[in-house]
N, C-alpha and C positions, 0 to 999 in steps of 0.2 A: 526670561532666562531659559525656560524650558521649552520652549518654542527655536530658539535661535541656538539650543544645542541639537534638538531632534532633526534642525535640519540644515545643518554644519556638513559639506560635505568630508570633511574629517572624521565626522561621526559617525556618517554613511557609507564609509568606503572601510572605517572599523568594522564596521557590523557586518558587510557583506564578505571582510577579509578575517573573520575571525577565526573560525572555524579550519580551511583552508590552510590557514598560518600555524595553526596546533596540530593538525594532520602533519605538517611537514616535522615540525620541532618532535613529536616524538616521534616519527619513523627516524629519524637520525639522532633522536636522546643519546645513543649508545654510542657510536660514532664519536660526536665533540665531546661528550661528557666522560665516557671511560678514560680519557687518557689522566684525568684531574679527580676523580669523585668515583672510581669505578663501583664503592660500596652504595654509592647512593642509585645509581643504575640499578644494581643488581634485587634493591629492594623495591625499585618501581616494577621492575620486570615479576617479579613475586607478587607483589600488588595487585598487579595487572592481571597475573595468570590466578589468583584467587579471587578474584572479582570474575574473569570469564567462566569458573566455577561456578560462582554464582548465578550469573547469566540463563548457563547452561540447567542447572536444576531449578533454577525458577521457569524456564521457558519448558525443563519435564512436567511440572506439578501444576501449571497454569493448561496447558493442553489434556491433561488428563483430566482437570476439573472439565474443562470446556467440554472433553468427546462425552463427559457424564451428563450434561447439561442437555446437549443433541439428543441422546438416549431418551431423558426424562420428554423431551419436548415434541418428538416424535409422535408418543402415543395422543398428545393433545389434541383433542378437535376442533383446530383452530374456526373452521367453515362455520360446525357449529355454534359456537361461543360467538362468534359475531354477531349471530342472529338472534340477538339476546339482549343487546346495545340497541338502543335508540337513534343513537345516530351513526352506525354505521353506514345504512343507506345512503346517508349524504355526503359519504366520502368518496372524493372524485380521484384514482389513478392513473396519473398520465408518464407511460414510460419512455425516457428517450435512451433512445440507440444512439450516439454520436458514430460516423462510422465513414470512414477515406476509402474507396480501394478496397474494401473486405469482400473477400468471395462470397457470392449470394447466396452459396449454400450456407454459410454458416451464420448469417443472419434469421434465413429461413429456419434454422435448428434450434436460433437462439429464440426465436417467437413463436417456434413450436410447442418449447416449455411455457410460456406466459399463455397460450392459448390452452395447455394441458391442465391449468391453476383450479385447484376444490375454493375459490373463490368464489361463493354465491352470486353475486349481484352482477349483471354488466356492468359498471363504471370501470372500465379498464380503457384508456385510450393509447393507442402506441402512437409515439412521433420519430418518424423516422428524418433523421439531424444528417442532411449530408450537405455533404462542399459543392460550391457553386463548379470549382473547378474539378470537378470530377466529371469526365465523359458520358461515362457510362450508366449515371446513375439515374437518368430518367427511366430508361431501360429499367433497372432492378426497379424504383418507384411502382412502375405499371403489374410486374408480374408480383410484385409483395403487395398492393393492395390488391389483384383479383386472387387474390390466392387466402387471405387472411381479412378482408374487408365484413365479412360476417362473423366476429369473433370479437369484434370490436364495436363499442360505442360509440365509436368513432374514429379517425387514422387521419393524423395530421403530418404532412411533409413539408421540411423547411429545406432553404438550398442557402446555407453559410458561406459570404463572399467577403473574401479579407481584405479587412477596412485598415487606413493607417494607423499605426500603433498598435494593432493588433498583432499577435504570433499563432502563426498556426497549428490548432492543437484541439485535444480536449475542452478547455476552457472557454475560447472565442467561439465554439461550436455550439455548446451548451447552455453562453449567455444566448446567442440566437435564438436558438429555439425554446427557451424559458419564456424570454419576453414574449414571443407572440403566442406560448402558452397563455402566459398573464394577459392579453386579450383575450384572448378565445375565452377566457375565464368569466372576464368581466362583459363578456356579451353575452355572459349566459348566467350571470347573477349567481354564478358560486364564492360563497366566500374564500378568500387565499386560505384560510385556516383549514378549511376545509378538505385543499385540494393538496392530494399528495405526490411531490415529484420522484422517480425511478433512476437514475444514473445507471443504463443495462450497457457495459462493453458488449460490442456488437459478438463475445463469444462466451457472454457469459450466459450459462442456461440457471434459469432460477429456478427453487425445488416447488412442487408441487402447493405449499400448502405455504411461499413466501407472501401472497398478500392477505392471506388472513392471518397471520403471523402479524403481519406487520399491521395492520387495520388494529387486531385485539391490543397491541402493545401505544399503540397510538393513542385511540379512545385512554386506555385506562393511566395515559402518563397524565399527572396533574400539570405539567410544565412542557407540554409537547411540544407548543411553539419552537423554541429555542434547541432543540436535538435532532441531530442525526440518528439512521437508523442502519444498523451491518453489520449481513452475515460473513462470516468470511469465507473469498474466493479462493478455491483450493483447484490445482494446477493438472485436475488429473482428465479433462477430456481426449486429447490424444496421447495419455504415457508412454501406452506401449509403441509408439512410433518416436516415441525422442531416443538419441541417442544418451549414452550411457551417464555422460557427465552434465547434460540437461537435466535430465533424470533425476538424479539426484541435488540438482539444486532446486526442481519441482518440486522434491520432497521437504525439502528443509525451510522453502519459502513455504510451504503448505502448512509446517507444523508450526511455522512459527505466526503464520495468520491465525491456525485454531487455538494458540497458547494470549495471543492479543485479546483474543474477542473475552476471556474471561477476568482478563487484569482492567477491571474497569475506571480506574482512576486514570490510568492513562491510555484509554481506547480511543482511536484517532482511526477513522476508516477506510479504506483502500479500495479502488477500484470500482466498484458497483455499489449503490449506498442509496439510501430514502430521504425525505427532508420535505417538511412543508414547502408549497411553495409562500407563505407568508412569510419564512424565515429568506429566503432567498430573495426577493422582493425587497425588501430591509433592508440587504446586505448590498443594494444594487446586484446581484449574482456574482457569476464568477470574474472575475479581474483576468480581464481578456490577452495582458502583455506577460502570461508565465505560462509554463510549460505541466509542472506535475502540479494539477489540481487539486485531487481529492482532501491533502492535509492541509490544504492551502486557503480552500472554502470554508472548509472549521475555524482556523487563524480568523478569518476575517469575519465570519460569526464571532469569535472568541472573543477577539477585541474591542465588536461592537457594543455586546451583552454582556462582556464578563462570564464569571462562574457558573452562572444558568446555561451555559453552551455547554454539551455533553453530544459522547456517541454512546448510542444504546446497545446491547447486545443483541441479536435474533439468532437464537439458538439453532441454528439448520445451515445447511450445505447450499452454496453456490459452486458449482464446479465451470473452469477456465480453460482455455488452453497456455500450455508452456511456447516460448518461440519453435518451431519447425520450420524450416524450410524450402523441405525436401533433400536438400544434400548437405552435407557434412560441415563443406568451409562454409557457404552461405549460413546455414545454423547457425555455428558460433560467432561470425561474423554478427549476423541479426542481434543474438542475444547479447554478444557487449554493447552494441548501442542502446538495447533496451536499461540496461541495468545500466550504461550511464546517463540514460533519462530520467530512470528514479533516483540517481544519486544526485540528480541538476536538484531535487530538490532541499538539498544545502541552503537555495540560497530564502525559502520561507527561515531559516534563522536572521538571515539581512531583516526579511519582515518584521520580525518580531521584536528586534533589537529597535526596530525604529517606532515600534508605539511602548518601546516600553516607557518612554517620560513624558509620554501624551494621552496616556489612558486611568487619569486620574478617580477613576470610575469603579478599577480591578485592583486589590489589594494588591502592591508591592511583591510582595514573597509568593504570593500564585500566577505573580508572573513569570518571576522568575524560574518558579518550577517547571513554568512549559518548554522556558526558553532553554532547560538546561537541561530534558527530557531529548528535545526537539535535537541541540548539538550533539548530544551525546550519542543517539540512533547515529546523526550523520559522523561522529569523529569515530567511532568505533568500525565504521564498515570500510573505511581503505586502512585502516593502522592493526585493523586486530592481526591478520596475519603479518606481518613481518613482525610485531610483538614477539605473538604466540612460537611461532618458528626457528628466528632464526637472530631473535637478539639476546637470549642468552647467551651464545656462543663468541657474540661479538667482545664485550671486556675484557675477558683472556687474550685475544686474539691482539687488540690493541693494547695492552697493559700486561705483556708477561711475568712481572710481579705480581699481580693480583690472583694473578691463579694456584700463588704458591700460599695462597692465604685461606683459610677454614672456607668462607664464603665463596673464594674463585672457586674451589675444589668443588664443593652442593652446589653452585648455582644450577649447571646443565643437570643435575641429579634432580635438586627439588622440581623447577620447571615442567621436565620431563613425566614426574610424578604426580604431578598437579593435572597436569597436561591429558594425562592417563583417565584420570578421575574422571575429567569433563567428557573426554571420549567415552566414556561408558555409557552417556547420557542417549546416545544414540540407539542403545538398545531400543530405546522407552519410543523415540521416535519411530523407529522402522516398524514398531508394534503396533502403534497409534497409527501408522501410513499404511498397513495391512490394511487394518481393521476401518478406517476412513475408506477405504476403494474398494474394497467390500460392499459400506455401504452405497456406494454409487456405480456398482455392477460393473468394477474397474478391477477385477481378483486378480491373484498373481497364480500362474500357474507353474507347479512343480518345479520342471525344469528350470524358471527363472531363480526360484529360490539362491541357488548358490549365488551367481551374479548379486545379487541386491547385498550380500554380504561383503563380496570382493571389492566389488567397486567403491567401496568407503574410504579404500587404502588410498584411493589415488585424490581424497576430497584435500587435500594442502594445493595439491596443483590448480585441481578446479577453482579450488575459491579463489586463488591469485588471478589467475588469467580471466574469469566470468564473474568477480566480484570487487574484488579490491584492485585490479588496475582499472576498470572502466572508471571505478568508483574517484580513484587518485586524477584522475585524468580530467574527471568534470570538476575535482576542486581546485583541480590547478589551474584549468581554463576561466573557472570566476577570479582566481588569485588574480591571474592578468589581464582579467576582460575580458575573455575569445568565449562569446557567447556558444551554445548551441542548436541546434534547429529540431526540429521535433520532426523525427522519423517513424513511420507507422512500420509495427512489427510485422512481418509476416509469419504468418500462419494458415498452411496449408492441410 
């Protein structure tokens, strides 16, 4: 019975249309529903904007616990304390770059930080993960190992050529160069528990003191096997070149990575992350036919082991670059395809839906909490604005009786004031965004000051056009099928 419903394609085209189909019913709630029920509208809309309340001051109080966390973790001498552990020394680092097309300066930048690491031991291996079809990249190969070949314990280069069924991306890149990691492994009699994998975006620079960080937190986990390991990647290596409304989605995506990393029940890692490779080996790796990885490898750890799958926190800075590229249309151009590459990841809920009556292994009710953590991130990212915005206004609009009634009259009042509250939340952020770029020698000077204030006014427009349509746009394309293709962001 549970075999022949999990794989019903009725059941598979529910799960992949789930999501997708409740993005739409409530962007138009208002619309069909005020002309018949407008009081019941107007209490979802209240609902909704006291829940985004919430949102909002749990996403202040989780990032402030976090920068306090960074603070404490700073003064720790990670270097030291490793050399204190027994078996540190036997832990092997192999970091992969996955990387299409990245200018070679910022690869070179990016393994300029891994080479700068208070990491005692050599056991650092870098793998540099490029695409068969990339021209130029024997070229970068030769001048990145004689430039960085002394630095390492070794420097392995794979060239990923896309096989049928494959999509090309992160994913199909990184199972590549795993697997002949896991040789190189086994011809040198390291055990996989041993050996620990890096997921480094070819622009992410890691802080100073990330693998003894992550070594100390490693050894001392009794359950390491089965976890991930992430700092979160905060958007601030080129700021001051983004324009104004990048900018500030840099900021907001940054506060709300450092508010993740301390809500640890539900941390799920993003973009640069650690993981045995015993855990990935198990997993077969990454599942070569999808596009956004990083929550997607956890899913498939999560399913396999259940509750023992966790991401860990490492209390330090990875800083990223935001899209740039170089001119204005092209910029925002770039960055809605990126953001509707992270919103393609709607369809890890298809995933999910689909082991949820074959994973007799994981309690019932903690699956469901993934799976409904999991929608919730994606229904909330194209519906919250037109919510927030501009469907108070609608009931009245459609129902001129209803507005001669106690409730028509407060609706646009309370909303508004509600509205207000969560806006204040922003203080707490722009302070914590200070004081984060600060720490990474990203300071604001004077003159900008004003700007950082002004430019918040125009955040309704920003998030529609570089958030919630890209975001509308990849759930409407899985509604009908119309796949997308994984585009490398540029970043110059």
């Amino acid at each position: 019975m549970t075999k022949k419903l999990s794989s019903s394609p009725l059941y598979i085209a529910l799960g992949e249309r789930l999501v997708p189909i409740s993005t739409w019913i409530l962007i138009t709630l208002p619309i069909w529903l005020s002309p018949f029920h407008p009081a019941m509208v107007a209490y979802f809309i209240i609902a909704f904007d006291l829940y985004f309340l919430y949102k909002a001051l749990s996403t202040a109080y989780h990032s402030a616990i976090s920068y306090k966390n960074i603070l404490i973790a700073q003064n720790v001498a990670f270097g030291k304390k490793i050399k204190t552990l027994t078996q540190a020394t036997k832990i092997q680092h192999f970091i992969i770059i996955p990387n299409y097309k990245e200018p070679l300066y910022k690869i070179e930048e990016t393994i300029q930080t891994i080479v700068e690491s208070d990491y005692p031991y050599k056991n650092l291996y870098l793998v540099l993960a490029f695409e068969r079809r990339e021209k130029e990249a024997l070229e970068k190969e030769k001048k990145l190992i004689n430039k960085f070949r002394a630095y390492f314990r070794d420097i392995l280069v794979t060239y990923h050529e896309i096989q049928e069924g494959e999509v090309p991306g992160k994913a199909s890149n990184q199972a590549y160069s795993a697997r002949i990691i896991e040789s190189y492994c086994q011809a040198k009699n390291y055990l996989l528990e041993e050996v620990l994998i890096t997921i480094c975006d070819a622009d992410s620079k890691l802080p100073v003191n990330y693998f003894s960080y992550l070594t100390h937190e490693y050894l001392k986990d009794k359950h390491r096997q089965y976890h991930f390991y992430w700092a979160p990647v905060l958007l601030y290596n080129n700021f001051w070149k983004l324009p104004f409304f990048v900018r500030m989605q840099a900021t907001i995506s940054s506060i709300l990575r450092l508010a993740f990393l301390s809500n640890k029940d539900y941390l799920i890692h993003i973009s640069t992350y650690s993981t045995s490779l015993w855990l990935l080996q198990k997993i077969n790796y990454w599942d070569v036919d999808i596009i956004p990885e990083d929550w997607h490898i956890y899913f498939q750890a999560y399913f396999k082991f259940g509750v023992k799958v966790k991401t860990l926190p490492l209390y330090t800075i990875i800083t990223g670059d935001a899209v740039y590229s170089g001119h204005l249309l092209k910029t925002l151009i770039n960055r809605y395809e990126q953001e509707k590459r992270w919103a393609w990841g709607v369809t890890d809920v298809a995933y999910a839906w689909n082991h949820l009556f074959t994973t007799p292994h994981i309690p019932f009710w903690e699956k469901m909490k993934k799976i409904i953590f999991l929608a919730e991130n994606h229904l909330l990212w194209p519906t919250s604005f037109f919510i927030l915005t501009i469907s108070a206004s609608i009931p009245p609009l459609i129902n001129p009786l209803f507005k001669r009634t106690v409730m028509g009259f407060l609706l646009p009042q309370l909303s508004a004031f509600i509205l207000t509250l969560s806006t204040l939340m922003l203080i707490v952020y722009m302070y914590l965004d200070m004081k984060l770029r600060h720490k990474v020698k990203v300071g604001t000077r004077l003159v900008y000051l004003p700007f950082i204030f002004i430019q918040w006014y125009l955040l309704p427009i920003v998030s529609f056009l570089l958030s919630s349509l890209p975001a509308l746009e990849a759930h409407t394309r899985l509604l009908f099928g119309k796949k997308i293709t994984y585009k490398v962001t540029e970043k110059v």
